[in-house]
mmCIF entry with sequence, helices, sheets and N, C-alpha, C, O atoms, coordinates in Angstrom:
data_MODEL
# 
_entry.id   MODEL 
# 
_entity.id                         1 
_entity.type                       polymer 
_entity.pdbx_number_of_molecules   1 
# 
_entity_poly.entity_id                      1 
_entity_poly.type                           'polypeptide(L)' 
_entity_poly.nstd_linkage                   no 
_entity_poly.nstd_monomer                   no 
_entity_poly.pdbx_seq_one_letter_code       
;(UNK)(UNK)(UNK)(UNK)(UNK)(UNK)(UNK)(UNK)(UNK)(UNK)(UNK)(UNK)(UNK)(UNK)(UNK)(UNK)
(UNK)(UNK)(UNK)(UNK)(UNK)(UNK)(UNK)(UNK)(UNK)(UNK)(UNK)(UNK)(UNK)(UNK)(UNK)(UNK)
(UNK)(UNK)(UNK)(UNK)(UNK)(UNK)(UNK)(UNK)
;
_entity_poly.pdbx_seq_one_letter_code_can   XXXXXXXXXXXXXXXXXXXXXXXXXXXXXXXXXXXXXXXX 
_entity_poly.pdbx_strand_id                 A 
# 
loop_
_entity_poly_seq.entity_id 
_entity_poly_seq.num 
_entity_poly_seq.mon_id 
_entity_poly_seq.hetero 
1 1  UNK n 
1 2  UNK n 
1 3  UNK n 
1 4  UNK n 
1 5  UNK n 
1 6  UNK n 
1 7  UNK n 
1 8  UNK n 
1 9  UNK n 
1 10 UNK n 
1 11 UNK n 
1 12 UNK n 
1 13 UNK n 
1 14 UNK n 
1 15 UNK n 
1 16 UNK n 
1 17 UNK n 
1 18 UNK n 
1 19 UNK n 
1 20 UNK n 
1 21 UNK n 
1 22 UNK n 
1 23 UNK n 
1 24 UNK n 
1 25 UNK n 
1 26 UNK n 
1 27 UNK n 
1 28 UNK n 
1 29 UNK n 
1 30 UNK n 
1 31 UNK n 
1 32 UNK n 
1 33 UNK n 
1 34 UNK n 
1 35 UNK n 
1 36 UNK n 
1 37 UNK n 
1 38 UNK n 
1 39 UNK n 
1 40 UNK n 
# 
_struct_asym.id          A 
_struct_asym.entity_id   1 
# 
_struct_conf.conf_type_id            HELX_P 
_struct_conf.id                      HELX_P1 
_struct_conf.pdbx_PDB_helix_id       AA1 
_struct_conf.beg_label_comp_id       UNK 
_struct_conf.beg_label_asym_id       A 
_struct_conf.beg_label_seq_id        4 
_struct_conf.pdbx_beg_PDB_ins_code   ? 
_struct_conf.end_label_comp_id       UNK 
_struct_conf.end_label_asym_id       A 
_struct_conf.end_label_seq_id        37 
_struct_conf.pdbx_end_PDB_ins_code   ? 
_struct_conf.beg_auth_comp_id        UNK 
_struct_conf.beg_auth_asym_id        A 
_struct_conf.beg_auth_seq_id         4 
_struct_conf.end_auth_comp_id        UNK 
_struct_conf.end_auth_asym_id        A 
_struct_conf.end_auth_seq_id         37 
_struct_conf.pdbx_PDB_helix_class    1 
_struct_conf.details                 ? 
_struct_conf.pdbx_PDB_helix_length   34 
# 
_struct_conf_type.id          HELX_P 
_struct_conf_type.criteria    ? 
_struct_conf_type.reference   ? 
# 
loop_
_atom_site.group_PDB 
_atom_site.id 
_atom_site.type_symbol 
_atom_site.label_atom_id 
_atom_site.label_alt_id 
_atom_site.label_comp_id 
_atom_site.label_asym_id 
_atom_site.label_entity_id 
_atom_site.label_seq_id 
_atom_site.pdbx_PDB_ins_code 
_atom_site.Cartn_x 
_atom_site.Cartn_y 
_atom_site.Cartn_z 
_atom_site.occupancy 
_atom_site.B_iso_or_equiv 
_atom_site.pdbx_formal_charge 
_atom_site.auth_seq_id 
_atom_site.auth_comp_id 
_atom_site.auth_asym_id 
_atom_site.auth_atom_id 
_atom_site.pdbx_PDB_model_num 
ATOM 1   N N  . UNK A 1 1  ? 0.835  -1.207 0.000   1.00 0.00 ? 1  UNK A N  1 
ATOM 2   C CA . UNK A 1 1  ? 0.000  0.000  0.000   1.00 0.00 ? 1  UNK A CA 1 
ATOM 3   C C  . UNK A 1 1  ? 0.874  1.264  0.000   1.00 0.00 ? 1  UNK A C  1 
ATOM 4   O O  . UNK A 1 1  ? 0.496  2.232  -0.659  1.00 0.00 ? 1  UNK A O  1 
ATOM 5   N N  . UNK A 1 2  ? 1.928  1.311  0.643   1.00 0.00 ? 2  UNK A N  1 
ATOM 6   C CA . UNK A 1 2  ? 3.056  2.346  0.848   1.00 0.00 ? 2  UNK A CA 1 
ATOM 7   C C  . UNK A 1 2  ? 3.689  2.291  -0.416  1.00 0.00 ? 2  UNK A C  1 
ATOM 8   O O  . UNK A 1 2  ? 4.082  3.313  -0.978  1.00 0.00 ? 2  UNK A O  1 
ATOM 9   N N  . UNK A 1 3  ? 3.758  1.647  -0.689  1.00 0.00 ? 3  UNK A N  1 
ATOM 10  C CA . UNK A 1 3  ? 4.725  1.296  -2.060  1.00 0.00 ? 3  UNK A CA 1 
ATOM 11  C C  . UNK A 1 3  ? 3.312  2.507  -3.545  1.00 0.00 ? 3  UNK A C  1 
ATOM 12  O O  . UNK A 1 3  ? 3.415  3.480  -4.292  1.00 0.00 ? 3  UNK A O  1 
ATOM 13  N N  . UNK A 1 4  ? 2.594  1.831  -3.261  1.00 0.00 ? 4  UNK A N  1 
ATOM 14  C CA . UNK A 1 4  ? 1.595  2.170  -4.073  1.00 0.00 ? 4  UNK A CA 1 
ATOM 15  C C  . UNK A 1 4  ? 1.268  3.752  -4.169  1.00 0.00 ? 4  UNK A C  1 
ATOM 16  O O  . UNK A 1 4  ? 0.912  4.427  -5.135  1.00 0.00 ? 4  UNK A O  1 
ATOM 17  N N  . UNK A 1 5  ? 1.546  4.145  -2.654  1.00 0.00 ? 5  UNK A N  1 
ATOM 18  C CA . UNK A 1 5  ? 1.125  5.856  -2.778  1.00 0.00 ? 5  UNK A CA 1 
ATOM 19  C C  . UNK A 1 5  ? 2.320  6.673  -2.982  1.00 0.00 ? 5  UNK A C  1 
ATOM 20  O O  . UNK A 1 5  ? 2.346  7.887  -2.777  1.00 0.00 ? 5  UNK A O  1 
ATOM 21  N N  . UNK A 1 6  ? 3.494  5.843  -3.467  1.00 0.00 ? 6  UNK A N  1 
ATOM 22  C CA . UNK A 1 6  ? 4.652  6.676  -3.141  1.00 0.00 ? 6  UNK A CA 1 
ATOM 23  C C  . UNK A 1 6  ? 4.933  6.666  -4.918  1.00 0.00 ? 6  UNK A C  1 
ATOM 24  O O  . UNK A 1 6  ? 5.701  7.522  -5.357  1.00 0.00 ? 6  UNK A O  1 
ATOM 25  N N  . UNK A 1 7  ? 4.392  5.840  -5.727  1.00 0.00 ? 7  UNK A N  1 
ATOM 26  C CA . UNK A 1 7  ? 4.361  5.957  -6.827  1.00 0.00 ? 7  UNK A CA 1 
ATOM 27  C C  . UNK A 1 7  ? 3.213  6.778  -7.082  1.00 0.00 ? 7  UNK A C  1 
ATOM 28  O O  . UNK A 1 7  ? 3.617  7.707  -7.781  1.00 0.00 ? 7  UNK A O  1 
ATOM 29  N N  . UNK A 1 8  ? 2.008  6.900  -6.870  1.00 0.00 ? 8  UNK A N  1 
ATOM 30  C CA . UNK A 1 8  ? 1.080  8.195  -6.720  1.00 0.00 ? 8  UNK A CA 1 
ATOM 31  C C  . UNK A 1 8  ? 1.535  9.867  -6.771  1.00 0.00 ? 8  UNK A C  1 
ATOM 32  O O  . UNK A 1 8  ? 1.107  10.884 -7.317  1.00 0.00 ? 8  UNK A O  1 
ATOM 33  N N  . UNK A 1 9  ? 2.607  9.518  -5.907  1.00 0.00 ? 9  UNK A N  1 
ATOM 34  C CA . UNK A 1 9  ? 2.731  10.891 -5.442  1.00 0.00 ? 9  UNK A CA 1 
ATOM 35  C C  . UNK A 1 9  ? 4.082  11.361 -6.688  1.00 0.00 ? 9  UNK A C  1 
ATOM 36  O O  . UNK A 1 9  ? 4.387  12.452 -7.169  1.00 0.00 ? 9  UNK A O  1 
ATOM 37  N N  . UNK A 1 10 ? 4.564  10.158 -6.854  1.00 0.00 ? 10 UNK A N  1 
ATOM 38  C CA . UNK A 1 10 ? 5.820  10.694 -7.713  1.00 0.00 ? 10 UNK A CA 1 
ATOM 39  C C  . UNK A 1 10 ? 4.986  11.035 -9.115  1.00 0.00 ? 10 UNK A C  1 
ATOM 40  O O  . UNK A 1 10 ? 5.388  11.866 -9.929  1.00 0.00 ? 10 UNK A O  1 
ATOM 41  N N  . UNK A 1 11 ? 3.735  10.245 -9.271  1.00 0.00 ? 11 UNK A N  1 
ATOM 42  C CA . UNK A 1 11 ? 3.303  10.775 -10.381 1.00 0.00 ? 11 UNK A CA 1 
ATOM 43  C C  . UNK A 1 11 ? 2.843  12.158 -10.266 1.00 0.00 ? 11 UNK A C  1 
ATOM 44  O O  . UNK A 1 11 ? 2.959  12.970 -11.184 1.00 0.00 ? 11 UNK A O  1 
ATOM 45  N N  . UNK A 1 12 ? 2.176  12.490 -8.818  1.00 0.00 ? 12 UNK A N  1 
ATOM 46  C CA . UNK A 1 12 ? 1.783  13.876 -8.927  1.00 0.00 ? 12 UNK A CA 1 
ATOM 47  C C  . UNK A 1 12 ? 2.771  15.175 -8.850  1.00 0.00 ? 12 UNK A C  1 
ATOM 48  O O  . UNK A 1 12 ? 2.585  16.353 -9.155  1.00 0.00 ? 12 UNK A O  1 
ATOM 49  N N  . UNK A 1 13 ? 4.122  14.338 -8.213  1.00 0.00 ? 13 UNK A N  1 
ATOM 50  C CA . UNK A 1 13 ? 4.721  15.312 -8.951  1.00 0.00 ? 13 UNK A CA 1 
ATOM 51  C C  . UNK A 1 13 ? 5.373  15.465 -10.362 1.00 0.00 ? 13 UNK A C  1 
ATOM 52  O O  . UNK A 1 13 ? 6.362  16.181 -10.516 1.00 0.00 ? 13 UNK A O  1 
ATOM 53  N N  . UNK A 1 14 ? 5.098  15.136 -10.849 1.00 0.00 ? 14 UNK A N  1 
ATOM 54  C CA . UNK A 1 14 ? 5.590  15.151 -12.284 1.00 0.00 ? 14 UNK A CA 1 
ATOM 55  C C  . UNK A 1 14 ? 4.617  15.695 -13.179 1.00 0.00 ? 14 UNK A C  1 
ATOM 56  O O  . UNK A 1 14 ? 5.005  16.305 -14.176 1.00 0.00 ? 14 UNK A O  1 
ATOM 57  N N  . UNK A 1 15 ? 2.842  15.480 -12.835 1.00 0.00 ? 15 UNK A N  1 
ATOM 58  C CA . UNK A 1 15 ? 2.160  16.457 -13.117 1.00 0.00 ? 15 UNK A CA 1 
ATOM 59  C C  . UNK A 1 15 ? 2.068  18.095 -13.047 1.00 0.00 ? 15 UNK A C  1 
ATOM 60  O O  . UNK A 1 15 ? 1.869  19.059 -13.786 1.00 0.00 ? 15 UNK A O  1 
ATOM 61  N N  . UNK A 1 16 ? 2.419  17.689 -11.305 1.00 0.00 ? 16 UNK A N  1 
ATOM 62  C CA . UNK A 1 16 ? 2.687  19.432 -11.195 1.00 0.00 ? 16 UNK A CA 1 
ATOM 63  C C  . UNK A 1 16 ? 3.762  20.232 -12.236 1.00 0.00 ? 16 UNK A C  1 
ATOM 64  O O  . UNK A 1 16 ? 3.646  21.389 -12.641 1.00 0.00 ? 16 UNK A O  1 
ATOM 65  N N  . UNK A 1 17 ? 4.736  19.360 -12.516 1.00 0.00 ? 17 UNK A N  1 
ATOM 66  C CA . UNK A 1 17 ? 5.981  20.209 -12.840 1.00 0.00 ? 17 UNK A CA 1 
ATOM 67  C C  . UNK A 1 17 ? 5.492  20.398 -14.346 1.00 0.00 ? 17 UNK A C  1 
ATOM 68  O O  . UNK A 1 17 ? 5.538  21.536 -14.813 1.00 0.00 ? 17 UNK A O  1 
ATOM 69  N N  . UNK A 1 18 ? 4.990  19.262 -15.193 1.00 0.00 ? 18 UNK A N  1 
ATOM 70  C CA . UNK A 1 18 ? 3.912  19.766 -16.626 1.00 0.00 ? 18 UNK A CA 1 
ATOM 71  C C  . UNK A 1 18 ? 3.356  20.585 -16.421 1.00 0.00 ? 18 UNK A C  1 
ATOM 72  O O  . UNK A 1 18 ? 3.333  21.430 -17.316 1.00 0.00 ? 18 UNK A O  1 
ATOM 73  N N  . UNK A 1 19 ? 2.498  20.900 -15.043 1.00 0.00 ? 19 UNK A N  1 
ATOM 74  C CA . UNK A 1 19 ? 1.408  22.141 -15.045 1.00 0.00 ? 19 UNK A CA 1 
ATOM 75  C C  . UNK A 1 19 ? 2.051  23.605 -15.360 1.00 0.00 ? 19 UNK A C  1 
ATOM 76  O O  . UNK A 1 19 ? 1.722  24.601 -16.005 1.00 0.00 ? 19 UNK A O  1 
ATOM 77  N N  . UNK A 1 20 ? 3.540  23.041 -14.259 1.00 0.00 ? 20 UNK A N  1 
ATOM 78  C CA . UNK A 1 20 ? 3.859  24.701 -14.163 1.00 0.00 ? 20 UNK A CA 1 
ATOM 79  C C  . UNK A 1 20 ? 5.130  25.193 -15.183 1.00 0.00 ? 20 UNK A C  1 
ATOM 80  O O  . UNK A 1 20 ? 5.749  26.253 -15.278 1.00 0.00 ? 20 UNK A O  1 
ATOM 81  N N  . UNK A 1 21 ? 5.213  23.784 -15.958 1.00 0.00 ? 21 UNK A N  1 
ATOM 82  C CA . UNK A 1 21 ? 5.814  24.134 -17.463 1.00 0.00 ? 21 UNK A CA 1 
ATOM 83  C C  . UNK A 1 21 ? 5.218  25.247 -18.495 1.00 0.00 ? 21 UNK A C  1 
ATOM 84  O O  . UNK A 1 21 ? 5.603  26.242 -19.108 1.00 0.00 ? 21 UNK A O  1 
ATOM 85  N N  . UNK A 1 22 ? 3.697  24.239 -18.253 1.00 0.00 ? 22 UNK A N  1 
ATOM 86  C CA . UNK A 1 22 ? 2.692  24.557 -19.244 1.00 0.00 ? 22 UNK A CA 1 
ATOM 87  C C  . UNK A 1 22 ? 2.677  26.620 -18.620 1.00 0.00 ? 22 UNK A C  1 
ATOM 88  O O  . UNK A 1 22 ? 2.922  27.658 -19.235 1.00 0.00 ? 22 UNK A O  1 
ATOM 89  N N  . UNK A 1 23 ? 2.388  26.424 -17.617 1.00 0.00 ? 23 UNK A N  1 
ATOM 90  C CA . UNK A 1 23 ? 1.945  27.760 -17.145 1.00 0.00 ? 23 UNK A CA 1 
ATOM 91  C C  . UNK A 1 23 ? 2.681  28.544 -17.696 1.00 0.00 ? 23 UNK A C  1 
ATOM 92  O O  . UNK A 1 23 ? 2.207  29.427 -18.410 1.00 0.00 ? 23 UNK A O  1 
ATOM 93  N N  . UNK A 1 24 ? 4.492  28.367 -17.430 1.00 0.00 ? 24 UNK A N  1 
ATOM 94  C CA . UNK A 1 24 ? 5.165  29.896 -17.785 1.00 0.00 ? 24 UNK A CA 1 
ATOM 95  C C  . UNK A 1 24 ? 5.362  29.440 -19.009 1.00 0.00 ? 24 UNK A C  1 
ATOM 96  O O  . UNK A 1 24 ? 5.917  30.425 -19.496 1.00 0.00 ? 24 UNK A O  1 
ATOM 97  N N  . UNK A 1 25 ? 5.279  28.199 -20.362 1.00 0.00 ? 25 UNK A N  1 
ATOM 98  C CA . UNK A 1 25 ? 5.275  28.870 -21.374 1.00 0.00 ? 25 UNK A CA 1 
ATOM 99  C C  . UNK A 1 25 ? 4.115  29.406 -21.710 1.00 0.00 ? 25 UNK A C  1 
ATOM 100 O O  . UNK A 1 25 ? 4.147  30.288 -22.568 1.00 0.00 ? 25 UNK A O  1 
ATOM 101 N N  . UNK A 1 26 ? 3.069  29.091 -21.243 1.00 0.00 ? 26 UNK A N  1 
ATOM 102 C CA . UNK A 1 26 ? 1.557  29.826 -22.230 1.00 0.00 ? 26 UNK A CA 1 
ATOM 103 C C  . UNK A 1 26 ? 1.803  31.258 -21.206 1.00 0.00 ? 26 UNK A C  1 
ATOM 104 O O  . UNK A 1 26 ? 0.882  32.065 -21.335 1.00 0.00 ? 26 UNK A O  1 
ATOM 105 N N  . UNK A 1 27 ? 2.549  31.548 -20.535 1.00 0.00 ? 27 UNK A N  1 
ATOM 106 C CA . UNK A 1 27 ? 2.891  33.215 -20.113 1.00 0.00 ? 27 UNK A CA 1 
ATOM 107 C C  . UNK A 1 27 ? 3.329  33.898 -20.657 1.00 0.00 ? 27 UNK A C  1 
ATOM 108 O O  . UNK A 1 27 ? 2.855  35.009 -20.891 1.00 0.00 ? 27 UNK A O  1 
ATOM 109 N N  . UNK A 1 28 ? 4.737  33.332 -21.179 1.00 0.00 ? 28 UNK A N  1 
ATOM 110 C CA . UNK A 1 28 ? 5.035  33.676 -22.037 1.00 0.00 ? 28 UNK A CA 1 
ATOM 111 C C  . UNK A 1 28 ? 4.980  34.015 -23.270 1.00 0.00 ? 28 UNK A C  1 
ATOM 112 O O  . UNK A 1 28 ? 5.587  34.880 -23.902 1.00 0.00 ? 28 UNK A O  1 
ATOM 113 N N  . UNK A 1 29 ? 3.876  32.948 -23.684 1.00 0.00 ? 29 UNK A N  1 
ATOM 114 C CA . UNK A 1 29 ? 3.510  33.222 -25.065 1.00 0.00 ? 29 UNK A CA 1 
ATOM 115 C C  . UNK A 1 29 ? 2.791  34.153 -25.071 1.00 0.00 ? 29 UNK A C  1 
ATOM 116 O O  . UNK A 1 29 ? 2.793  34.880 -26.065 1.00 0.00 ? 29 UNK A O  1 
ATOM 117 N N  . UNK A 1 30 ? 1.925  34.443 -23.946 1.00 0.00 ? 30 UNK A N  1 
ATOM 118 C CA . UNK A 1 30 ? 0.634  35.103 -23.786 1.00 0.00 ? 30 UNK A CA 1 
ATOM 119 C C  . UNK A 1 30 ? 1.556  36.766 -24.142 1.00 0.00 ? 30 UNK A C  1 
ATOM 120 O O  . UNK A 1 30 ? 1.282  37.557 -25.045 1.00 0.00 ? 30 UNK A O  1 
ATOM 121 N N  . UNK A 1 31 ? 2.473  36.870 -23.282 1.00 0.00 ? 31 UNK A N  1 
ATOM 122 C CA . UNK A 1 31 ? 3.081  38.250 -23.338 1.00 0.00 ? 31 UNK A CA 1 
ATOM 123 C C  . UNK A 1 31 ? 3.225  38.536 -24.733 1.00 0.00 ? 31 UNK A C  1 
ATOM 124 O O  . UNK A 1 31 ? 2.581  39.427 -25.286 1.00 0.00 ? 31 UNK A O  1 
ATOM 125 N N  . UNK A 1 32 ? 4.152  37.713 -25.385 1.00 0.00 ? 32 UNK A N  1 
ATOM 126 C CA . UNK A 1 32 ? 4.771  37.737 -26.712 1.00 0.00 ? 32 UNK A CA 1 
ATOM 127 C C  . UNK A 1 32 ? 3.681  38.067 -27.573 1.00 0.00 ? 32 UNK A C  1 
ATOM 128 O O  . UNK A 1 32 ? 3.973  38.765 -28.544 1.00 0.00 ? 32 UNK A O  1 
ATOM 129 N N  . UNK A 1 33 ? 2.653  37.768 -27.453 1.00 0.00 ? 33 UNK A N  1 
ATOM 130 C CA . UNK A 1 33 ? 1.263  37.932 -28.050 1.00 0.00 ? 33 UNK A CA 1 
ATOM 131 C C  . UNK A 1 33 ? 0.689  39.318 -28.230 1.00 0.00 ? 33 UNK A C  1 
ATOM 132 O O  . UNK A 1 33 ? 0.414  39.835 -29.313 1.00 0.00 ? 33 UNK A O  1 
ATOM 133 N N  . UNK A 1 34 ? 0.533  39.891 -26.955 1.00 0.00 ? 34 UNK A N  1 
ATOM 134 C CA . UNK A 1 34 ? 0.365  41.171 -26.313 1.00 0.00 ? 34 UNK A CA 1 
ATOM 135 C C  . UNK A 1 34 ? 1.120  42.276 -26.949 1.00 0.00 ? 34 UNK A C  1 
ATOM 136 O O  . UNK A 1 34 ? 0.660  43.263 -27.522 1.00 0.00 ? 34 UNK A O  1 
ATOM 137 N N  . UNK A 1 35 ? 2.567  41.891 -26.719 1.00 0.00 ? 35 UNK A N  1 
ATOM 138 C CA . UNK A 1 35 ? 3.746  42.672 -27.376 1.00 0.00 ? 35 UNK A CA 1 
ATOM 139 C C  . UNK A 1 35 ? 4.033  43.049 -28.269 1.00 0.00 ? 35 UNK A C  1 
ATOM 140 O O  . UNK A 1 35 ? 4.628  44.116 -28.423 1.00 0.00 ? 35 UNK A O  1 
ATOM 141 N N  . UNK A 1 36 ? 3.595  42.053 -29.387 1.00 0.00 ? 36 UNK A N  1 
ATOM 142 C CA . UNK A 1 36 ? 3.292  41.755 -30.909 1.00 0.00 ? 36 UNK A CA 1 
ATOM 143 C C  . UNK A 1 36 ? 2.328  42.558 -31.317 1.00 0.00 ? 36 UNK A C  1 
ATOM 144 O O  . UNK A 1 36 ? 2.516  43.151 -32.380 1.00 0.00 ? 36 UNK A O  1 
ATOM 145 N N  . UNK A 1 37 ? 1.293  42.737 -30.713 1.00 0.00 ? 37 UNK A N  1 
ATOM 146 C CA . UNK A 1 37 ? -0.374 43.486 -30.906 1.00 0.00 ? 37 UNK A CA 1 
ATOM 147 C C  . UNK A 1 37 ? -0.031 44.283 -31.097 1.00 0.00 ? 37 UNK A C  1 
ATOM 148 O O  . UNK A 1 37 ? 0.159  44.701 -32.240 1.00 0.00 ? 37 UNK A O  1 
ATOM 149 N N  . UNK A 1 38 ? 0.262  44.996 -29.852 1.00 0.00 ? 38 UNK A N  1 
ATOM 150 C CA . UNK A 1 38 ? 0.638  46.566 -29.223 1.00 0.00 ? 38 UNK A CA 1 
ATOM 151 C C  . UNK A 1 38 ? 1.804  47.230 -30.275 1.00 0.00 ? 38 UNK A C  1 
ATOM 152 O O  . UNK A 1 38 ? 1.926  48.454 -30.332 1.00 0.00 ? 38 UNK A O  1 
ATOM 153 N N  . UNK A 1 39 ? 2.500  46.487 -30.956 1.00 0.00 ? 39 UNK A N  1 
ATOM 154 C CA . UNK A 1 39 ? 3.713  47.199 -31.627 1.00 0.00 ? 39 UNK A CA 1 
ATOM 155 C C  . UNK A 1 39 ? 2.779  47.732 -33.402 1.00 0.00 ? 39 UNK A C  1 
ATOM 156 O O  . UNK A 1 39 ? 2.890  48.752 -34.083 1.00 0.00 ? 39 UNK A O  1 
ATOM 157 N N  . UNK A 1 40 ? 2.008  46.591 -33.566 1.00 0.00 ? 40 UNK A N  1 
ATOM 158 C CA . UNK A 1 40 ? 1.451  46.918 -34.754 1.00 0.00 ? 40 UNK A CA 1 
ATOM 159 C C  . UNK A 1 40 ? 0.769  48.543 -34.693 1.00 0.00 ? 40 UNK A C  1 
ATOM 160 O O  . UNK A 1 40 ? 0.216  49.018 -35.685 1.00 0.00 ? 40 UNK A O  1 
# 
């Protein structure tokens, strides 16, 4: 059972770290986006 939640958790972290991949590139992009607009 220990065995079982400790692979759980390693999966959740590895989700998190996709999440907060995902986050600062779509931030980034989001800016770059913005930046792009505004110059036209």
């Amino acid at each position: 059972m220990a065995k079982k939640l400790g692979v759980f958790m390693g999966l959740l972290d590895d989700l998190m770290l996709v999440f907060l991949i995902a986050v600062l590139v779509g931030g980034v992009g989001y800016y770059i986006y913005i930046y792009m607009g505004s110059k036209k």
